[in-house]
C-alpha positions as CSV (number, residue, x, y, z in Angstrom):
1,X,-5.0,-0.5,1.3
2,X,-1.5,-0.4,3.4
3,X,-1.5,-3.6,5.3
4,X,1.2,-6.2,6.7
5,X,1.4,-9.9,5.6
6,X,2.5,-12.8,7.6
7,X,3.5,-16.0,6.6
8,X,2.8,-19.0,7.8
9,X,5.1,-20.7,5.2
10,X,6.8,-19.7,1.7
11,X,8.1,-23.4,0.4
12,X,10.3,-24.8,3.2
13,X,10.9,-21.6,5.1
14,X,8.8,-20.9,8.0
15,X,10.8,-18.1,9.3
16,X,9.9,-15.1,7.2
17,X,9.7,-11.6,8.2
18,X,6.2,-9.5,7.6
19,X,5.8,-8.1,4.4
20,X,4.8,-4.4,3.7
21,X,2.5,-4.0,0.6
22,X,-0.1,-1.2,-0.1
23,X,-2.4,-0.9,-3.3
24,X,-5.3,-2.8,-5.0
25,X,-5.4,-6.8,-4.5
26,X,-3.6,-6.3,-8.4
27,X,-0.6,-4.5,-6.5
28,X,-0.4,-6.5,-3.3
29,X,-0.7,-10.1,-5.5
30,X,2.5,-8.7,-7.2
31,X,4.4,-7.6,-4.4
32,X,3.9,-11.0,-3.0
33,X,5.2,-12.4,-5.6
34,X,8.4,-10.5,-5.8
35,X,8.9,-11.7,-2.3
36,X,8.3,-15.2,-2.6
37,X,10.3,-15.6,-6.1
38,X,13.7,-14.8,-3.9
39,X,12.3,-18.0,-1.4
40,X,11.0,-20.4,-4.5
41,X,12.9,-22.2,-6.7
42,X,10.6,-22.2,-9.5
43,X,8.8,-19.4,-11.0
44,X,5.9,-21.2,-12.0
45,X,3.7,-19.7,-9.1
46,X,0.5,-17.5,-8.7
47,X,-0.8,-15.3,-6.3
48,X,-4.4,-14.5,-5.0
49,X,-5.4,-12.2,-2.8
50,X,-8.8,-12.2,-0.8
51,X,-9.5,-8.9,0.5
52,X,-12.5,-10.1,2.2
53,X,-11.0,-12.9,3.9
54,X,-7.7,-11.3,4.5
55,X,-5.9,-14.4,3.1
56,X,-3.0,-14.5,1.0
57,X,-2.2,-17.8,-0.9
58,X,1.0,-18.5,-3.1
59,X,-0.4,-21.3,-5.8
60,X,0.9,-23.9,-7.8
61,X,1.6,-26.6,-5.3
62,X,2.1,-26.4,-1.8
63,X,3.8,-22.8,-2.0
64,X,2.3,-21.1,1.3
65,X,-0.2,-19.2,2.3
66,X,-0.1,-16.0,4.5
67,X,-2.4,-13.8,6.3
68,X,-3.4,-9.9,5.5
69,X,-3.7,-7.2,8.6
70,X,-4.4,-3.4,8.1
71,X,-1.7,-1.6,9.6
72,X,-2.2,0.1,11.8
73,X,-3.0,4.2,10.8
């Protein structure tokens, strides 16, 4: 899947530019957390991706939580 991410939040920043992933929920959960590492200052974090839903959430307190959209073909 090729699809955009927005955020609603990532710690204290609310201000985030879309995120570009592609690949299985695997794939997109790690590109997610590649971004949010450089916004977080702890590591300790997970990330789940619901394909069905569309939602993104960044776990392991109140991290943020963003929201999946197919780009566009």
């Amino acid at each position: 899947m090729n699809g955009v991410i927005h955020f609603e939040r990532i710690g204290r920043e609310h201000d985030l530019a879309p995120l570009a992933v592609s690949g299985s929920p695997d794939d997109i959960a790690e590109q997610v957390y590649r971004f949010a590492r450089r916004h977080l200052a702890s590591g300790f974090f997970a990330v789940s991706v619901d394909m069905a839903s569309g939602v993104v959430w960044i776990e392991g307190g109140r991290f943020g939580k963003g929201q999946l959209a197919e780009a566009a073909s």
